[in-house]
C-alpha positions in Angstrom: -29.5 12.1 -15.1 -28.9 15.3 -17.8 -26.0 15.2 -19.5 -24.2 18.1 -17.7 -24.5 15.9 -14.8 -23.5 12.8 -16.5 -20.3 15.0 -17.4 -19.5 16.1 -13.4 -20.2 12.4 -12.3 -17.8 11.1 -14.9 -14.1 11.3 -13.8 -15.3 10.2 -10.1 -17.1 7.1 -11.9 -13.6 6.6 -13.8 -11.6 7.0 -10.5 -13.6 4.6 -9.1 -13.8 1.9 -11.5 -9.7 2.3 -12.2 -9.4 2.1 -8.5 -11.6 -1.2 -8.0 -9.5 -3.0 -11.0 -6.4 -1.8 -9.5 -7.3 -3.0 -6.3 -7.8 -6.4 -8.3 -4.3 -6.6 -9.9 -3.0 -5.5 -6.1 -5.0 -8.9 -4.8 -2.7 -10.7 -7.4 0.8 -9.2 -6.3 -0.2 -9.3 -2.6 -1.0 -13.7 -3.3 2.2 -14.0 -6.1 4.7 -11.6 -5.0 6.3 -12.9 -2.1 6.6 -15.9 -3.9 7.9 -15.0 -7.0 10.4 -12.5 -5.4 11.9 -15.5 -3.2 10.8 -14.2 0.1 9.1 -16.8 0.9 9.0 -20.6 0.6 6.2 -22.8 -0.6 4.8 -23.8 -4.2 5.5 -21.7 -7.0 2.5 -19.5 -7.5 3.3 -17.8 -10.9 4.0 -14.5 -11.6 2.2 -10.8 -12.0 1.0 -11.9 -15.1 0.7 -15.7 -16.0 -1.2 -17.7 -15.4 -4.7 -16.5 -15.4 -6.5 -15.8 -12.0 -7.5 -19.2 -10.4 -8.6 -20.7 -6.8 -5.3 -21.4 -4.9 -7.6 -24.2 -3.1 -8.9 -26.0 -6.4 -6.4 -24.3 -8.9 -9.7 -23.9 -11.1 -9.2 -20.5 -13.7 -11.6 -18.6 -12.7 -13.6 -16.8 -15.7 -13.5 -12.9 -16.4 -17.5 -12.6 -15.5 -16.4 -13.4 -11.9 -13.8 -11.5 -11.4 -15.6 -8.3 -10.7 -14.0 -6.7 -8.3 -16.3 -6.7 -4.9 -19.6 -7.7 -7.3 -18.4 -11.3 -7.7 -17.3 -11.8 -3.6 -20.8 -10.3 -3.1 -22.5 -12.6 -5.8 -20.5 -15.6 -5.2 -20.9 -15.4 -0.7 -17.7 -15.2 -0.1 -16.9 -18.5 -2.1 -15.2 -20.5 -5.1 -18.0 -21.0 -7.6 -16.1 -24.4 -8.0 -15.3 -25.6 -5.1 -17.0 -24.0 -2.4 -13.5 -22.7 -0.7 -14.2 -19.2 1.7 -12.3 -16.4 -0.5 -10.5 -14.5 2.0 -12.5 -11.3 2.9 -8.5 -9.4 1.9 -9.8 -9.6 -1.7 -13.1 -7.3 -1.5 -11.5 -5.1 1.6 -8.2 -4.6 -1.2 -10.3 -3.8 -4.0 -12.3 -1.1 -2.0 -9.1 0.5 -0.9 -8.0 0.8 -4.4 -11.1 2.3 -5.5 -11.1 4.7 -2.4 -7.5 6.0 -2.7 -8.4 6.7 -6.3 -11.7 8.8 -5.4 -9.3 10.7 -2.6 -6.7 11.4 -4.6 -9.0 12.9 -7.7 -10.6 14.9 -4.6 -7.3 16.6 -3.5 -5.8 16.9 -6.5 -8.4 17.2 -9.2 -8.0 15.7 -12.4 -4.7 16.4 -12.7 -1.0 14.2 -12.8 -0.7 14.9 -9.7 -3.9 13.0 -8.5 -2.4 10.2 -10.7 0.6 9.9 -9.2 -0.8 10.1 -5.6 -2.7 7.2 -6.6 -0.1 5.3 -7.6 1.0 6.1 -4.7 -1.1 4.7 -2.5 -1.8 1.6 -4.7 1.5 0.9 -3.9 1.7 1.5 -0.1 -1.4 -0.9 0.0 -0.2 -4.2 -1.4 3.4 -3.2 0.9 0.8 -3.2 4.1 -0.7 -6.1 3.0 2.3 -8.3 2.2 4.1 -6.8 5.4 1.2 -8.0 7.6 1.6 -11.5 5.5 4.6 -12.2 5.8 7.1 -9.5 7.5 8.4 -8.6 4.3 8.5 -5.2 2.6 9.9 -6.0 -1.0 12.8 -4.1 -2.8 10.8 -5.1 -5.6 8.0 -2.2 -4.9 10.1 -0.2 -2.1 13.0 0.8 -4.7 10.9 1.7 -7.9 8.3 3.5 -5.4 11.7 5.6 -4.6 12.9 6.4 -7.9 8.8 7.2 -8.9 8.8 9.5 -6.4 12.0 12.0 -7.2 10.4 11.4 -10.7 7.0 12.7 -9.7 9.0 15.1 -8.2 11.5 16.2 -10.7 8.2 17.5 -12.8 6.9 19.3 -9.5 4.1 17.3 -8.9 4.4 17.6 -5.0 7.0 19.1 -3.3 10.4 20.7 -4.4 13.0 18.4 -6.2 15.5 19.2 -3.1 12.9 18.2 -0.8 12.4 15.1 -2.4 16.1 14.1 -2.5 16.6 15.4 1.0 13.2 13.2 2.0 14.7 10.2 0.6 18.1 10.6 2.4 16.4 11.4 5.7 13.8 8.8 5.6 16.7 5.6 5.0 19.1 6.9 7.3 17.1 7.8 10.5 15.1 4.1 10.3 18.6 2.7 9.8 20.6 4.3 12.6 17.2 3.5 14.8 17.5 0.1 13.8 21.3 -0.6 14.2 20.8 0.9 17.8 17.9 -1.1 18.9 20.1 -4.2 17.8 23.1 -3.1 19.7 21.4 -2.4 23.0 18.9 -5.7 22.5 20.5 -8.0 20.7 18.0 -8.2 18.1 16.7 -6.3 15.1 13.8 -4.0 15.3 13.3 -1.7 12.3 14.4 -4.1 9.3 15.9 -2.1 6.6 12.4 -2.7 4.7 10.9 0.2 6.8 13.8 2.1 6.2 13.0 2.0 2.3 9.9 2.3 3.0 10.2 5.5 4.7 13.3 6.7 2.0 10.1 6.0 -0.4 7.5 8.4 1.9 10.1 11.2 1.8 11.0 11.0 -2.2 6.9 11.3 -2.4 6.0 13.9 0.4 9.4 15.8 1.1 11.2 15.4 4.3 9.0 18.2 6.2 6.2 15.1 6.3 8.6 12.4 7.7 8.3 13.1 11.5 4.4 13.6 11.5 4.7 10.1 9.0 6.8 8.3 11.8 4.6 9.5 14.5 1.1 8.9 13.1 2.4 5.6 12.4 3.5 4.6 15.6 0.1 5.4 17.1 -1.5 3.5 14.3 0.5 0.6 15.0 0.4 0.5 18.7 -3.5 0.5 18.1 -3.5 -1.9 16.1 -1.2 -4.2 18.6 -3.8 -3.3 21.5 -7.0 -4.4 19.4 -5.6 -7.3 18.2 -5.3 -7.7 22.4 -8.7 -6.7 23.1 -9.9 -9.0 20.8 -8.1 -12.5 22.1 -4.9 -12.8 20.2 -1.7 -13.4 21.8 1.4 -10.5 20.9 4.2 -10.8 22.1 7.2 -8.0 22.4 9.5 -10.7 21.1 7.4 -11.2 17.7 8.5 -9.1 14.9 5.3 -6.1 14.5 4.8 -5.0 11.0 5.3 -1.1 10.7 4.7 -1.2 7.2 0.6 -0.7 7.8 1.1 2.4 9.8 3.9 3.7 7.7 1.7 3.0 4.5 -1.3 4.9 6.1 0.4 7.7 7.7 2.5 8.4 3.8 -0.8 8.3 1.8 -2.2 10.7 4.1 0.6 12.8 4.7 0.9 13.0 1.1 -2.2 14.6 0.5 -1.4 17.1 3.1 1.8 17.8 1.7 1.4 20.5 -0.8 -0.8 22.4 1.7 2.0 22.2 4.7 4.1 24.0 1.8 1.6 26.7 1.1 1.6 27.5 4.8 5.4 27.9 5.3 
């Protein structure tokens, strides 16, 4: 490979690699998180940082050399070195999306803040999916900061008008919030938790409020195929268990996102 080559191939190879390793770091929210933000009961799990990476079955540390991202799942079958324990397939499927939504965001954005922020972006939308479809939760702990990075982002320009960011943010809370308290007075029940509605208030300080109804839309659909596959496939859903939007939302405000600045340029 010449050197001018080299040079081209080096910010994707950079993308990549930061995407993998975040994807790593997301594997340990996703696990510690819930825990560590009292959403969930059970044994104490530590926190973002401490203690080291280990096997939750065997509690073994588990060295740096394994912890390549995707490289040691490969390398290792699937299983704990130590114990022989199945690694859930989340932690290589988590790492890939990190690396991918890295390499998509440097493609739409070139190798500028904004693809940095649109990462971030979607880094964070991934471990919300992920701990939504764990355990029905959608954190304040991300949701809020994700708000406040986005009017940031915005604030500098990076995607969409200040004003659209702001109105985005209003928009995106209180429409999933009047939904939800009028699916509770005509069921009895609550549908949209105000998790989604953060979530959503976080889409709209990212993408601007023109994005929020093709975001709601797109994931509706995403969700309602995901509800009949899991159907086709043999598992029982029920309308009375509580569906995680979060996936769909998370998907439909990464890509949305990308579209955003290109929805402007058309208006």
């Amino acid at each position: 490979m010449s050197l001018a080559s080299l040079a081209e191939a080096g910010p994707w190879i950079i993308a990549g690699i930061a995407g993998l390793l975040a994807g790593s770091f997301l594997n340990v929210a996703i696990y510690r998180g819930p825990h560590q933000w009292g959403l969930v009961d059970g044994e104490s799990r530590g926190d973002l940082a401490r203690p080291r990476s280990y096997c939750p079955a065997c509690k073994t540390p588990i060295p740096f050399w394994r912890l390549v991202p995707i490289v040691s799942f490969v390398l290792q079958q699937g299983r704990c070195a130590q114990c022989g324990t199945a690694i859930p397939v989340r932690y290589p499927v988590v790492e890939a999306i990190g690396g991918g939504i890295a390499i998509i965001a440097l493609a739409a954005f070139g190798p500028t803040p904004s693809a940095a922020g649109a990462a971030v972006f979607g880094w964070a939308l991934t471990a919300l999916a992920f701990i939504d479809l764990e355990t029905g939760f959608l954190p304040d702990a991300i949701t809020l900061p994700l708000i406040a990075l986005g009017l940031a982002a915005n604030a500098f320009g990076l995607f969409v008008p200040v004003t659209h960011a702001i109105i985005g943010a209003i928009a995106g809370y209180g429409a999933f919030s009047i939904i939800g308290w009028m699916f509770e007075q005509l069921r009895g029940k609550e549908g949209l938790g105000l998790g989604d509605a953060k979530l959503l208030a976080a889409i709209g300080a990212w993408g601007g409020w023109i994005i929020l109804p093709a975001v709601v839309f797109i994931g509706a659909v995403a969700t309602l195929l995901a509800i009949v596959s899991a159907k086709a496939i043999g598992k029982s859903t029920s309308m009375d268990q509580p569906i995680p939007f979060g996936p769909g939302l998370g998907i439909a405000g990464f890509v949305a996102l990308i579209a955003a600045p290109g929805i402007l340029s058309g208006l």
